[in-house]
PQR file with spaces between the fields and no chain letter, atoms N, CA, C, O and H, PARSE charges and radii, in Angstrom:
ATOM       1  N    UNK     1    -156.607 -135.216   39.423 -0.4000 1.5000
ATOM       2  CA   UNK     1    -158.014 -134.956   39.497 -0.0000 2.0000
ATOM       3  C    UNK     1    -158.648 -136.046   40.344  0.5500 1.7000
ATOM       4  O    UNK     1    -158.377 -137.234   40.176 -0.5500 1.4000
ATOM       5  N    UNK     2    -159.636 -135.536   41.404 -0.4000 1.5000
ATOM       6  CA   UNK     2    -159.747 -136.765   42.217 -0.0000 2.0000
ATOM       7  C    UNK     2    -161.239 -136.272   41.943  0.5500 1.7000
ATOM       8  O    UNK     2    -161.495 -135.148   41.512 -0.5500 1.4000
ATOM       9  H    UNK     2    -159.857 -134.570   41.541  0.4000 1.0000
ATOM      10  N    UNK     3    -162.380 -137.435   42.300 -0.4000 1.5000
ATOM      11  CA   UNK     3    -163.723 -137.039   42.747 -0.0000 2.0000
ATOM      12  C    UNK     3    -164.557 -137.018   43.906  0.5500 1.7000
ATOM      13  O    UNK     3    -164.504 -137.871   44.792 -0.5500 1.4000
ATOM      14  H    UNK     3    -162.172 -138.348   42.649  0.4000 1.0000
ATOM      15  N    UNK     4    -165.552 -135.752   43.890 -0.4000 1.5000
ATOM      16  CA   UNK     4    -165.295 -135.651   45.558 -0.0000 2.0000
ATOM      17  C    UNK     4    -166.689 -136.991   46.509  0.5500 1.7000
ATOM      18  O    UNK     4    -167.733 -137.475   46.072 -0.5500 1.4000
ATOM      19  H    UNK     4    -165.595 -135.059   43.170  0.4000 1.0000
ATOM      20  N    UNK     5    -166.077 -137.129   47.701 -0.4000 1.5000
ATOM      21  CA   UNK     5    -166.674 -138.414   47.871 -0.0000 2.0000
ATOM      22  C    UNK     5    -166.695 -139.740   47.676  0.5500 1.7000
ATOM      23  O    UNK     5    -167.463 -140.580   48.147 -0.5500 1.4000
ATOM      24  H    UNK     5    -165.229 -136.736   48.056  0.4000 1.0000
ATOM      25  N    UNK     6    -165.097 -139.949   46.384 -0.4000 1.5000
ATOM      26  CA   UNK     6    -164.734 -141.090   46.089 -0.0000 2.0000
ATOM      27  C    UNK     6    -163.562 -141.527   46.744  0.5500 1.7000
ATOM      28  O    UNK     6    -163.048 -140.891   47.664 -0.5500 1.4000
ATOM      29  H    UNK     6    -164.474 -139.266   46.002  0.4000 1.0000
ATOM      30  N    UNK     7    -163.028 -142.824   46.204 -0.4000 1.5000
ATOM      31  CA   UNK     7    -161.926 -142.891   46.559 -0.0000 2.0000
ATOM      32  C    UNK     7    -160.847 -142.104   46.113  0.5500 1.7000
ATOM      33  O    UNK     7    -160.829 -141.717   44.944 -0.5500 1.4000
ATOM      34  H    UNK     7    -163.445 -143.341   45.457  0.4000 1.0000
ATOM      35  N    UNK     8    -160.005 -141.840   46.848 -0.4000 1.5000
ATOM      36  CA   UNK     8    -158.599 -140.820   46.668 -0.0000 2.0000
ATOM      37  C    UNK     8    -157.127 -141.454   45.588  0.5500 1.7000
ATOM      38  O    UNK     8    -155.956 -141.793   45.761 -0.5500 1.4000
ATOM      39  H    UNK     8    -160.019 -142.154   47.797  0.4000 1.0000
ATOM      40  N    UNK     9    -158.338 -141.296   44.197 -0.4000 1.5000
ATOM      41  CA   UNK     9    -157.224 -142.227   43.211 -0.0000 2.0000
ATOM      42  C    UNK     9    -156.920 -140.987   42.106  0.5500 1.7000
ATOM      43  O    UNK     9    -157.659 -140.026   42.318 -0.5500 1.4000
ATOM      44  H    UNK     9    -159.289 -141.020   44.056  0.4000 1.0000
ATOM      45  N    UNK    10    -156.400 -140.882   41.469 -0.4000 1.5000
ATOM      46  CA   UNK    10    -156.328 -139.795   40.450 -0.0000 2.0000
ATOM      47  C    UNK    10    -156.044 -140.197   39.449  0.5500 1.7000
ATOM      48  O    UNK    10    -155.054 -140.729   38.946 -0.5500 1.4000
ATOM      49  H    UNK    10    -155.799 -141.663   41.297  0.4000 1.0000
ATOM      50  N    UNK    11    -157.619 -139.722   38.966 -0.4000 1.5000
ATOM      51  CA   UNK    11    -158.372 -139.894   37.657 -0.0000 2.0000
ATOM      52  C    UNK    11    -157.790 -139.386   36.585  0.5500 1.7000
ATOM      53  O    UNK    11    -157.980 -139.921   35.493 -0.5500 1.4000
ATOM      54  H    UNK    11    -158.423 -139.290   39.374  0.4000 1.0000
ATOM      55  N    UNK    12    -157.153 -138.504   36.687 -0.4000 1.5000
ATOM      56  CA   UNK    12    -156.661 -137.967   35.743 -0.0000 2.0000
ATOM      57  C    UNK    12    -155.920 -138.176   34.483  0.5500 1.7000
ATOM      58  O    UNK    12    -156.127 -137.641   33.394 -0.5500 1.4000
ATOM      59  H    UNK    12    -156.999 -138.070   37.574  0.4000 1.0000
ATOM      60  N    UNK    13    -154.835 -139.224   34.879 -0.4000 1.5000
ATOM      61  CA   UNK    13    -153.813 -140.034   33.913 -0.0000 2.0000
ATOM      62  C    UNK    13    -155.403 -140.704   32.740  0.5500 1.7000
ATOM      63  O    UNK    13    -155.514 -140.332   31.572 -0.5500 1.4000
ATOM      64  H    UNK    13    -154.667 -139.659   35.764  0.4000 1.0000
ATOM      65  N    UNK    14    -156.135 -141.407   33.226 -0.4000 1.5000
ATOM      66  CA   UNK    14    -156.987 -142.156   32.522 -0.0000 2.0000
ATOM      67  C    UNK    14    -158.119 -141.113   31.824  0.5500 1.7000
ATOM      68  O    UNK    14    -158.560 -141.680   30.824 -0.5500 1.4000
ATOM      69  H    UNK    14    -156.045 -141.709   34.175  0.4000 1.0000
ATOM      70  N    UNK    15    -158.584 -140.125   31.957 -0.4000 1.5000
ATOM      71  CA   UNK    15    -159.580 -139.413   31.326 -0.0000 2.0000
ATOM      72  C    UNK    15    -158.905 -138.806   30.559  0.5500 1.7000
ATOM      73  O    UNK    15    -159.445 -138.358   29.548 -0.5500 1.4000
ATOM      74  H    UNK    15    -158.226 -139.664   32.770  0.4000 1.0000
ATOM      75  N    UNK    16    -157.351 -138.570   30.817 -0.4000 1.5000
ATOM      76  CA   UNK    16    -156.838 -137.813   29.497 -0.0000 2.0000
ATOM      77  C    UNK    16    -156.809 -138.614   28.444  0.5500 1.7000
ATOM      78  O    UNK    16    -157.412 -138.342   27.406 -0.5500 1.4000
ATOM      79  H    UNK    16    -156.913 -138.934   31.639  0.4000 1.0000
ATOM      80  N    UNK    17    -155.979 -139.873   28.640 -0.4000 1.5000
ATOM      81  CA   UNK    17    -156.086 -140.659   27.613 -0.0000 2.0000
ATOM      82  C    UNK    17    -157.612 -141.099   26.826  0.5500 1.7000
ATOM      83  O    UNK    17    -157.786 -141.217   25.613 -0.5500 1.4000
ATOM      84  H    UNK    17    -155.489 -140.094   29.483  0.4000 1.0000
ATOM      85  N    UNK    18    -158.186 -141.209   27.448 -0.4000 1.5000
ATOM      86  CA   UNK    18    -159.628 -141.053   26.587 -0.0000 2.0000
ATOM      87  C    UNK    18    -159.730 -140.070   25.813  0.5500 1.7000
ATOM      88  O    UNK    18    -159.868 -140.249   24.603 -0.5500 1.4000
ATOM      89  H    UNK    18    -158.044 -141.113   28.434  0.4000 1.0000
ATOM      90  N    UNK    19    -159.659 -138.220   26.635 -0.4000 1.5000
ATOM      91  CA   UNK    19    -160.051 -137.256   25.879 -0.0000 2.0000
ATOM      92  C    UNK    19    -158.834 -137.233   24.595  0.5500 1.7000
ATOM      93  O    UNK    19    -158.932 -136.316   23.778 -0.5500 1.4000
ATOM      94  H    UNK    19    -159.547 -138.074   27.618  0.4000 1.0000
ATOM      95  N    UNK    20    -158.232 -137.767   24.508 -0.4000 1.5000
ATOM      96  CA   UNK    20    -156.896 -137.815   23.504 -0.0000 2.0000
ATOM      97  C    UNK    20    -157.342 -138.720   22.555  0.5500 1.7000
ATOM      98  O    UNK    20    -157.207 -138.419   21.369 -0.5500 1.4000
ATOM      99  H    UNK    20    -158.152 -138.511   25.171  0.4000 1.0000
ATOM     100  N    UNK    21    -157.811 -139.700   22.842 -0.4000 1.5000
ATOM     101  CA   UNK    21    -158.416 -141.411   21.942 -0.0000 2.0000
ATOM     102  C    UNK    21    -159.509 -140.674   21.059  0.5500 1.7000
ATOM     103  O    UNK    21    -159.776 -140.776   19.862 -0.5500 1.4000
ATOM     104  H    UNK    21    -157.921 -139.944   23.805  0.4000 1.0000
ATOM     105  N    UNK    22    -160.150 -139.746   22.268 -0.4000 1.5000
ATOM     106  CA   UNK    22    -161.695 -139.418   21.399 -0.0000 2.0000
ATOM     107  C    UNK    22    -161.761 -138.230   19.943  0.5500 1.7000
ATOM     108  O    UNK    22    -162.531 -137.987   19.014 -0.5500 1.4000
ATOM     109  H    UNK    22    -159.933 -139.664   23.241  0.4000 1.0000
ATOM     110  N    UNK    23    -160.183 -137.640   20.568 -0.4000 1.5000
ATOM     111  CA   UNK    23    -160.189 -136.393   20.158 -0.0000 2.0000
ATOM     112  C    UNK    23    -159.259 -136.755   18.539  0.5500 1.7000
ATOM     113  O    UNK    23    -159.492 -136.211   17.460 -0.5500 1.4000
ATOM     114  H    UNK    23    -159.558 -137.837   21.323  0.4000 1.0000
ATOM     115  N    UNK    24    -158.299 -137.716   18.789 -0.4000 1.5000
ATOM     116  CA   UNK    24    -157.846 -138.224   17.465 -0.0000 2.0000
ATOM     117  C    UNK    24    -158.906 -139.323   16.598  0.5500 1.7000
ATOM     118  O    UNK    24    -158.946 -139.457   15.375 -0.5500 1.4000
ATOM     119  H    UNK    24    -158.110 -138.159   19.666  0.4000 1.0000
ATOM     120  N    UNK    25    -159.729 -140.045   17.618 -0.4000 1.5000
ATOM     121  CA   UNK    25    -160.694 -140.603   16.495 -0.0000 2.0000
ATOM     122  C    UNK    25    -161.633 -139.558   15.461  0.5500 1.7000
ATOM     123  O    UNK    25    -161.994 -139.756   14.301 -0.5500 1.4000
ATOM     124  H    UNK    25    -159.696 -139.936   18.612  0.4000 1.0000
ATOM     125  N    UNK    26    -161.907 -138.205   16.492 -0.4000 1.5000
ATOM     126  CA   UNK    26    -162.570 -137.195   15.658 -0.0000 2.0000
ATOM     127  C    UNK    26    -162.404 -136.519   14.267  0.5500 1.7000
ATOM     128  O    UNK    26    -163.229 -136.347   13.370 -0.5500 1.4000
ATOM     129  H    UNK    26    -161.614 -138.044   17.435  0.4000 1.0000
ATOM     130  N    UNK    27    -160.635 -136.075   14.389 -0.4000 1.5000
ATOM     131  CA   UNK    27    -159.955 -136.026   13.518 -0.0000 2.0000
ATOM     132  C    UNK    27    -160.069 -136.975   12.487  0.5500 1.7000
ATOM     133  O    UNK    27    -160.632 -136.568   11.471 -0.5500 1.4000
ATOM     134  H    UNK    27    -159.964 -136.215   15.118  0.4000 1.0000
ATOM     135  N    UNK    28    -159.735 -137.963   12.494 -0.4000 1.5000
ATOM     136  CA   UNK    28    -159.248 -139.357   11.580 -0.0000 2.0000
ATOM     137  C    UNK    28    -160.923 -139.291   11.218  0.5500 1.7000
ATOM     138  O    UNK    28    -160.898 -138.634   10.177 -0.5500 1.4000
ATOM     139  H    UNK    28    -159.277 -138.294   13.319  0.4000 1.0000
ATOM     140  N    UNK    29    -162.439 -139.616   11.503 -0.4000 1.5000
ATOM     141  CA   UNK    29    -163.486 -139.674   11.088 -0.0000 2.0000
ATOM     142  C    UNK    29    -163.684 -138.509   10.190  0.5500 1.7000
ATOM     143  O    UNK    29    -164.178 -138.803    9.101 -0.5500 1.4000
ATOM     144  H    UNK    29    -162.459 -140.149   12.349  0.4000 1.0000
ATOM     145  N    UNK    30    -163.452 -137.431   10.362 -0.4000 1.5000
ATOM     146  CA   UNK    30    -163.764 -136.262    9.948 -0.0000 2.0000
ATOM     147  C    UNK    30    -162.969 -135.940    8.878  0.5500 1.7000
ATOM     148  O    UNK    30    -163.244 -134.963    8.182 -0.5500 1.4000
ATOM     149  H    UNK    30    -163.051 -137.192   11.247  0.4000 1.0000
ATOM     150  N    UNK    31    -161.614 -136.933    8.566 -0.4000 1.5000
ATOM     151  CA   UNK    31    -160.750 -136.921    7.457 -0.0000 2.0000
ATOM     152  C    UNK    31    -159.689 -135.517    7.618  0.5500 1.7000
ATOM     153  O    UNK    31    -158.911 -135.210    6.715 -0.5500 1.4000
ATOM     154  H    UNK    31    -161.391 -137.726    9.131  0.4000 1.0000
ATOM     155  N    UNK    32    -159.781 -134.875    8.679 -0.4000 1.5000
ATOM     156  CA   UNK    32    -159.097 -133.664    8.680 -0.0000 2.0000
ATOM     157  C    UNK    32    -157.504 -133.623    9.077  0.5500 1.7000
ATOM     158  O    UNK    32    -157.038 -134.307    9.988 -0.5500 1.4000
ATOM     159  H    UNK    32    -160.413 -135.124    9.413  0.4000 1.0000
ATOM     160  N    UNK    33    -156.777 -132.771    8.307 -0.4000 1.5000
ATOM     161  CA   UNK    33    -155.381 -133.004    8.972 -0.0000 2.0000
ATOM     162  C    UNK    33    -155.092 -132.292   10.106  0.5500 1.7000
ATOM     163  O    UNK    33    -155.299 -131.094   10.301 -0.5500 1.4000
ATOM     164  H    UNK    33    -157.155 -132.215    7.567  0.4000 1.0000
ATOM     165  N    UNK    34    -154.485 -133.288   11.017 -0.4000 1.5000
ATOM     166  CA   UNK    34    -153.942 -133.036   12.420 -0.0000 2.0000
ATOM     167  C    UNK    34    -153.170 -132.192   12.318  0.5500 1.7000
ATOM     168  O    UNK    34    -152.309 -132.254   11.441 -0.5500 1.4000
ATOM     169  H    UNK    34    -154.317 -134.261   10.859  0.4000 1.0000
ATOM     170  N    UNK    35    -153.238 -131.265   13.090 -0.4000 1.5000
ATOM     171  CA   UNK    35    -152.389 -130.395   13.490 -0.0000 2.0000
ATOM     172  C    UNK    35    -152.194 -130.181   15.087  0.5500 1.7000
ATOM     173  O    UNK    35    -153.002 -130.591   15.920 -0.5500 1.4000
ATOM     174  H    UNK    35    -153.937 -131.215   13.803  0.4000 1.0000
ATOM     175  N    UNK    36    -151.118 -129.548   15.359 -0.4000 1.5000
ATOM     176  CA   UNK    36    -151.573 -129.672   16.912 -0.0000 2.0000
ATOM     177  C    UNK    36    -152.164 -128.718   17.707  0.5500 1.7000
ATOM     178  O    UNK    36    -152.495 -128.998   18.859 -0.5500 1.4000
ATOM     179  H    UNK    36    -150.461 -129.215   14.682  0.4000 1.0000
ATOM     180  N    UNK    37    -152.401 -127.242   17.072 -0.4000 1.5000
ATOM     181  CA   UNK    37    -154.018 -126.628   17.462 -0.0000 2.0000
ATOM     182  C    UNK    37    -154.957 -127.307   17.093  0.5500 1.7000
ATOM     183  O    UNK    37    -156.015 -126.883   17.557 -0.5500 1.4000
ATOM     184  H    UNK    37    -152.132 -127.015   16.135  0.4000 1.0000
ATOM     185  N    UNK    38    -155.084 -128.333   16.353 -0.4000 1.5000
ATOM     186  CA   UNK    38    -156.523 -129.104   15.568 -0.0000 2.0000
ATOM     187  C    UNK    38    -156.795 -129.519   16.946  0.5500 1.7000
ATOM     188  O    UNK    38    -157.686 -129.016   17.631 -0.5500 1.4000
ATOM     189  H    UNK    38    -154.224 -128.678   15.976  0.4000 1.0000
ATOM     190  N    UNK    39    -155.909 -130.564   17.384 -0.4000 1.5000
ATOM     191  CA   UNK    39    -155.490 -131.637   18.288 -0.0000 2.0000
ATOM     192  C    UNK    39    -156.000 -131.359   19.649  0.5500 1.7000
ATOM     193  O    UNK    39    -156.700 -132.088   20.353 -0.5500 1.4000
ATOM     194  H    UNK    39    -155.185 -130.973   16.828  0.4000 1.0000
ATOM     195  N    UNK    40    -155.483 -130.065   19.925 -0.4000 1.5000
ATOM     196  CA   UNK    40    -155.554 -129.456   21.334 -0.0000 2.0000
ATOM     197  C    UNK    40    -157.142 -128.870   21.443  0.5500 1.7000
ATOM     198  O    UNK    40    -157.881 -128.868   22.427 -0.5500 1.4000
ATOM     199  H    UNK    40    -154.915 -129.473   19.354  0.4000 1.0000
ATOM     200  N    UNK    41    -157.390 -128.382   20.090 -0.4000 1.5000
ATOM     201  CA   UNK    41    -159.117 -128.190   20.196 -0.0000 2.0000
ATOM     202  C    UNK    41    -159.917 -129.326   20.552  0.5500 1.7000
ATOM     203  O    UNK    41    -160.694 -129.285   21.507 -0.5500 1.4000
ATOM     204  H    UNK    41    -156.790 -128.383   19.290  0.4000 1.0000
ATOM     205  N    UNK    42    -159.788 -130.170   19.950 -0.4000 1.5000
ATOM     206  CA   UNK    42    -160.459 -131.661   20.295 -0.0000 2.0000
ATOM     207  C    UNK    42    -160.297 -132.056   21.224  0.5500 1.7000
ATOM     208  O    UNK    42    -161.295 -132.551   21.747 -0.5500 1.4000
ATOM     209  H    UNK    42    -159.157 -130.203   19.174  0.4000 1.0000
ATOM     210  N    UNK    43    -159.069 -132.100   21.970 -0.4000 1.5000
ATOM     211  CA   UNK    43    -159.319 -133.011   23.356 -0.0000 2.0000
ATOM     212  C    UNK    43    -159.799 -131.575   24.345  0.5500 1.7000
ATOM     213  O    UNK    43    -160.221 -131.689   25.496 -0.5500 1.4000
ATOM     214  H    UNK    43    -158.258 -131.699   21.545  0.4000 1.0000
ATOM     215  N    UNK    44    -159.666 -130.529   23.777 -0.4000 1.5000
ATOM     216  CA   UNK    44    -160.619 -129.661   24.786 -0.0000 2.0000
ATOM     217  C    UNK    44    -162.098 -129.684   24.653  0.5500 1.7000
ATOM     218  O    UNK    44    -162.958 -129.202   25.391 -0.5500 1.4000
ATOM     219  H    UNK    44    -159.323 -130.437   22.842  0.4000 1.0000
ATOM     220  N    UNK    45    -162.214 -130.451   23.385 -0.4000 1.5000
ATOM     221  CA   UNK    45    -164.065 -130.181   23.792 -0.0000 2.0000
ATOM     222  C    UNK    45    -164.184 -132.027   24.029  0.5500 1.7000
ATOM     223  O    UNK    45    -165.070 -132.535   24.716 -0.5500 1.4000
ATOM     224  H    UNK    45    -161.515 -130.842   22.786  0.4000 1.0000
ATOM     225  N    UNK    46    -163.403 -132.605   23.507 -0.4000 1.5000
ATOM     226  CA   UNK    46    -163.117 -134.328   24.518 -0.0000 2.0000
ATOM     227  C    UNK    46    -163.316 -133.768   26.083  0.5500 1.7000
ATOM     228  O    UNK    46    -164.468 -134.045   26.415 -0.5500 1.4000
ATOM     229  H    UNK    46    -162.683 -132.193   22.949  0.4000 1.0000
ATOM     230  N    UNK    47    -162.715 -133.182   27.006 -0.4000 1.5000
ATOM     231  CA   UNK    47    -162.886 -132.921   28.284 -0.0000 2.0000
ATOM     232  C    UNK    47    -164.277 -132.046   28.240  0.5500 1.7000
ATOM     233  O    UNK    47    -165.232 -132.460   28.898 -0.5500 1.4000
ATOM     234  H    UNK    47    -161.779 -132.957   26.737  0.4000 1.0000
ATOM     235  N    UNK    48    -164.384 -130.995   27.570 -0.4000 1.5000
ATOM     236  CA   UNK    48    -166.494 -131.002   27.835 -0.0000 2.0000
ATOM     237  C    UNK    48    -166.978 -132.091   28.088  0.5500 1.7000
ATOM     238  O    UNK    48    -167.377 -132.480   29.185 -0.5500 1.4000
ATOM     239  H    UNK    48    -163.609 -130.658   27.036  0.4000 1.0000
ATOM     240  N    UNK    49    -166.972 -132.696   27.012 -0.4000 1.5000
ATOM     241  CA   UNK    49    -167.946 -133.915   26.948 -0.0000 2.0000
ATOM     242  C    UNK    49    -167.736 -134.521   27.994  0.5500 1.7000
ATOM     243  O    UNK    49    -168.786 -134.755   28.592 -0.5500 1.4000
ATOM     244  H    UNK    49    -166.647 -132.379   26.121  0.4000 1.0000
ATOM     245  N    UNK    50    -166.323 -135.098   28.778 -0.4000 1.5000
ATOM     246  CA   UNK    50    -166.489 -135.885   29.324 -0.0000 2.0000
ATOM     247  C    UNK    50    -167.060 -135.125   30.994  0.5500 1.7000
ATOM     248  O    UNK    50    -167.693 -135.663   31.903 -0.5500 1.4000
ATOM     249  H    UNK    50    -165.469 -134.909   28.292  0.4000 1.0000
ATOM     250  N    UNK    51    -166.496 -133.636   30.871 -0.4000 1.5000
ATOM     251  CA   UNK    51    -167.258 -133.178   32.308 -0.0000 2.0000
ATOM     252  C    UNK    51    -168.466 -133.341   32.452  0.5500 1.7000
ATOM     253  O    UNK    51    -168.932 -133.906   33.441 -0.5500 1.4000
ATOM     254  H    UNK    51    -165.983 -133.199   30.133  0.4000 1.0000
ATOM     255  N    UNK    52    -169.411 -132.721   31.172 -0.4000 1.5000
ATOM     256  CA   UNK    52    -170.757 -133.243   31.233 -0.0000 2.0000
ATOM     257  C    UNK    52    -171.233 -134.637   31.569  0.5500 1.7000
ATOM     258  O    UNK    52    -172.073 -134.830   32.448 -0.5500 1.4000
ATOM     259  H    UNK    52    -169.032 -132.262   30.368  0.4000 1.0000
ATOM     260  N    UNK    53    -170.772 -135.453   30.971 -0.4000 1.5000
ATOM     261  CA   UNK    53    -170.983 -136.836   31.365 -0.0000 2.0000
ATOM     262  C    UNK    53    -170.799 -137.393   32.622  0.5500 1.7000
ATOM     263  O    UNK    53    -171.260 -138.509   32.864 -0.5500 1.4000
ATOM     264  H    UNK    53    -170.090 -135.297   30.256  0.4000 1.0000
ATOM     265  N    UNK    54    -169.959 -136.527   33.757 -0.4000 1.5000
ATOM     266  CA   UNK    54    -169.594 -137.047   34.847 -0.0000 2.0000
ATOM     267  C    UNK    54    -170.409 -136.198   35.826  0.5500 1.7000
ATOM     268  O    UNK    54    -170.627 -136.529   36.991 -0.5500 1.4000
ATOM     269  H    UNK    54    -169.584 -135.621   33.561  0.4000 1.0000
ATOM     270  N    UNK    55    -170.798 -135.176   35.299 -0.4000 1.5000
ATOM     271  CA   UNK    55    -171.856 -134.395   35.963 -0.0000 2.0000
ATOM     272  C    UNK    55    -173.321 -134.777   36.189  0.5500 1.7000
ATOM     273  O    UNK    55    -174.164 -134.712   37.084 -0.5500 1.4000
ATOM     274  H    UNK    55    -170.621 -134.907   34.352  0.4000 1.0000
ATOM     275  N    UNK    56    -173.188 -135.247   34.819 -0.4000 1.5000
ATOM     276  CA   UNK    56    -174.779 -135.801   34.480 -0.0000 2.0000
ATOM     277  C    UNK    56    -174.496 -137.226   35.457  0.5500 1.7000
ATOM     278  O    UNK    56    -175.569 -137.808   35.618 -0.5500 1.4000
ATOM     279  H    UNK    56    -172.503 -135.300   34.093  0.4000 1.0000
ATOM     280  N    UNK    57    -173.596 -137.783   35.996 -0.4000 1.5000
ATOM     281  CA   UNK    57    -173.570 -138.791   37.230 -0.0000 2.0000
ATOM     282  C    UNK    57    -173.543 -138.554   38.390  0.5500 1.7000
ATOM     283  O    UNK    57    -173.308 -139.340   39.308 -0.5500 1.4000
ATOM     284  H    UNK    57    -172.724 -137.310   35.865  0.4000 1.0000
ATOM     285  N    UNK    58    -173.892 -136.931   38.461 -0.4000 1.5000
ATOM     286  CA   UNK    58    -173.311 -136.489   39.622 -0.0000 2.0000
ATOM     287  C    UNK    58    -172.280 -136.944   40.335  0.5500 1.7000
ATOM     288  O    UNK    58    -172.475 -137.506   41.413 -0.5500 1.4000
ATOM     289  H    UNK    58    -174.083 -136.292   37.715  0.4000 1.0000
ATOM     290  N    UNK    59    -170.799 -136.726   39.725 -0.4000 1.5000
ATOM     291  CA   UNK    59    -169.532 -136.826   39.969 -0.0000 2.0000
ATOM     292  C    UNK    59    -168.958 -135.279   39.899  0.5500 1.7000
ATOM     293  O    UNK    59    -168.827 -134.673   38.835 -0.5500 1.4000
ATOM     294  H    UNK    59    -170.641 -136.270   38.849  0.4000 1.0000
ATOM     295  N    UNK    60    -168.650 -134.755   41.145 -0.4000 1.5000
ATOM     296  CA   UNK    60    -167.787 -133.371   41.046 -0.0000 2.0000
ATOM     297  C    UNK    60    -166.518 -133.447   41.106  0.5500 1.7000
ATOM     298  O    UNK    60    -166.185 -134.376   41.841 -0.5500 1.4000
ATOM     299  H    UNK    60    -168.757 -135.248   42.009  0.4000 1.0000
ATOM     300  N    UNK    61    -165.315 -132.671   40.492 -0.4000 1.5000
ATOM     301  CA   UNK    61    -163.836 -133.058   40.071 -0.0000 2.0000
ATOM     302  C    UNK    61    -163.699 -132.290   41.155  0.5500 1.7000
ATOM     303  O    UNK    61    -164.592 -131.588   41.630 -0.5500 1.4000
ATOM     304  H    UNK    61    -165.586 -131.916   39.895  0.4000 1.0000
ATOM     305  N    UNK    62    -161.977 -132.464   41.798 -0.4000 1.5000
ATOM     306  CA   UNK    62    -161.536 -131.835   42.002 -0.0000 2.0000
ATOM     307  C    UNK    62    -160.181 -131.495   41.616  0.5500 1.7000
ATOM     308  O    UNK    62    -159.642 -132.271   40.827 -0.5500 1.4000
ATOM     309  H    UNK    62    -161.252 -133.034   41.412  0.4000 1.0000
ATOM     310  N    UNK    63    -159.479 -130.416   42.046 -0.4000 1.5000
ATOM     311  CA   UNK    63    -157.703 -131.061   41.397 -0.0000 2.0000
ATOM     312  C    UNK    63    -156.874 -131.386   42.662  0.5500 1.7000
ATOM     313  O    UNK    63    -155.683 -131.691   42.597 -0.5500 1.4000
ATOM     314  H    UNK    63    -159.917 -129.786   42.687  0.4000 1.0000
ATOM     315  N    UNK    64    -157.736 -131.283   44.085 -0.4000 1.5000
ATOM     316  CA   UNK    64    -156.638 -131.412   44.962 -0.0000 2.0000
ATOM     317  C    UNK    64    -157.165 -132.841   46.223  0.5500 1.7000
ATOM     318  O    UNK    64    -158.263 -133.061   46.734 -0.5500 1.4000
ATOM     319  H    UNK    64    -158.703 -131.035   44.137  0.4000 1.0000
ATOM     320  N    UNK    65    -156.487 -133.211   46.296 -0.4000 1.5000
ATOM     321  CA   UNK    65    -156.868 -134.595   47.450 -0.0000 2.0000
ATOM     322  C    UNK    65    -157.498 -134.322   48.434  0.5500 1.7000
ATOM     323  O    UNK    65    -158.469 -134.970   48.826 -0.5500 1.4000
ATOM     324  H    UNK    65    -155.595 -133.033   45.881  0.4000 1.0000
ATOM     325  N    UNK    66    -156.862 -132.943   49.181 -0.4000 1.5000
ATOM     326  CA   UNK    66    -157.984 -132.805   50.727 -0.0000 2.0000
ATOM     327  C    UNK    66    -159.257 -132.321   50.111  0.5500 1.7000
ATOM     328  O    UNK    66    -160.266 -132.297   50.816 -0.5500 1.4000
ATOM     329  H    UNK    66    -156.074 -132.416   48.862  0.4000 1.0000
ATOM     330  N    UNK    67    -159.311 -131.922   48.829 -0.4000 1.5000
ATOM     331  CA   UNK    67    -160.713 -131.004   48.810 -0.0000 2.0000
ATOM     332  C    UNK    67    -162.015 -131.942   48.228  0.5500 1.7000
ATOM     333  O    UNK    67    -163.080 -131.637   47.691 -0.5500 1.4000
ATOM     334  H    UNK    67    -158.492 -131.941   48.256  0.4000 1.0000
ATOM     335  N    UNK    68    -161.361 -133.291   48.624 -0.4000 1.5000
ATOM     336  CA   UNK    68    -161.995 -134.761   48.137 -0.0000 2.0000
ATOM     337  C    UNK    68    -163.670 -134.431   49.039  0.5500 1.7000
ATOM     338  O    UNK    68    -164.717 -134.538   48.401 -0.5500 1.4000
ATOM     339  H    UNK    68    -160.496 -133.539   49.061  0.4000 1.0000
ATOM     340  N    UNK    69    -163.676 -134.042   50.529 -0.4000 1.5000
ATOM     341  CA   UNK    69    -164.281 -133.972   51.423 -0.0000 2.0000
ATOM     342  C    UNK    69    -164.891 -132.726   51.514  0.5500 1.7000
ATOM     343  O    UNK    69    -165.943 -132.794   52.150 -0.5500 1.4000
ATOM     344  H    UNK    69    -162.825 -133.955   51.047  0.4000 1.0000
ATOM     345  N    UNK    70    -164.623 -131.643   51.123 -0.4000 1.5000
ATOM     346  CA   UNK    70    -165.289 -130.302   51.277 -0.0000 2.0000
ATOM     347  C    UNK    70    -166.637 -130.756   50.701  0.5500 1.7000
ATOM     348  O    UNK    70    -166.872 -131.750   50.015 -0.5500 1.4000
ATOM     349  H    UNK    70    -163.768 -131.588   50.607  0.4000 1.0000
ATOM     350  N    UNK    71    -167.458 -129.809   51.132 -0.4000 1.5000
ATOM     351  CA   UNK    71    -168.741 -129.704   50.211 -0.0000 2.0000
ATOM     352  C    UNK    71    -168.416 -128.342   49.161  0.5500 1.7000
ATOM     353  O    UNK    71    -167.855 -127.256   49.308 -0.5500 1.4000
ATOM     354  H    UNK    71    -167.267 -129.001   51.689  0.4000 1.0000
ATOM     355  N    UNK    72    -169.182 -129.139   47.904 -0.4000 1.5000
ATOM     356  CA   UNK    72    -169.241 -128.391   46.539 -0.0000 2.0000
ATOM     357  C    UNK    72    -170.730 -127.665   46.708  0.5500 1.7000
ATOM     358  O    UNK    72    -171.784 -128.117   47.155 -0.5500 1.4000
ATOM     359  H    UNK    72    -169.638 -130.021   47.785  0.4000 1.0000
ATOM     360  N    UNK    73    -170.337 -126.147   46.085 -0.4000 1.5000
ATOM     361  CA   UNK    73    -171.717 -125.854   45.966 -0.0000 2.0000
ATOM     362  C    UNK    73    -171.738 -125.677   44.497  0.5500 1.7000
ATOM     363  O    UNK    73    -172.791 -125.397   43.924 -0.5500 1.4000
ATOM     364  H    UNK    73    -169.481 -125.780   45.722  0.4000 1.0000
């Protein structure tokens, strides 16, 4: 996952591990047992959150390196 207009590093390895950190702290706060549909729900709404948040910086993802430079509409 690169962002477009940034440097050509991929973000990706590191936002997962967040959406994974955020998504098992949710669990563990919430006292609920993990499962790994529990698991996989959480770090899918972990990646909402964090798209919103990168949006709301106006940061657009991409998944591919040349499309670093296209314009997003």
């Amino acid at each position: 996952m690169f962002f477009i207009n940034e440097l050509p590093i991929n973000h990706e390895p590191s936002l997962n591990y967040i959406a994974k950190a955020w998504a098992e702290n949710e669990l563990i706060d919430d006292d609920i047992c993990v499962t790994e549909e529990r698991l996989e729900y959480e770090v899918d709404m972990a990646w909402s959150c964090l798209e919103d948040m990168l949006s709301f910086e106006g940061l657009k993802m991409t998944t591919e390196w040349w499309d670093r430079k296209r314009e997003v509409n």
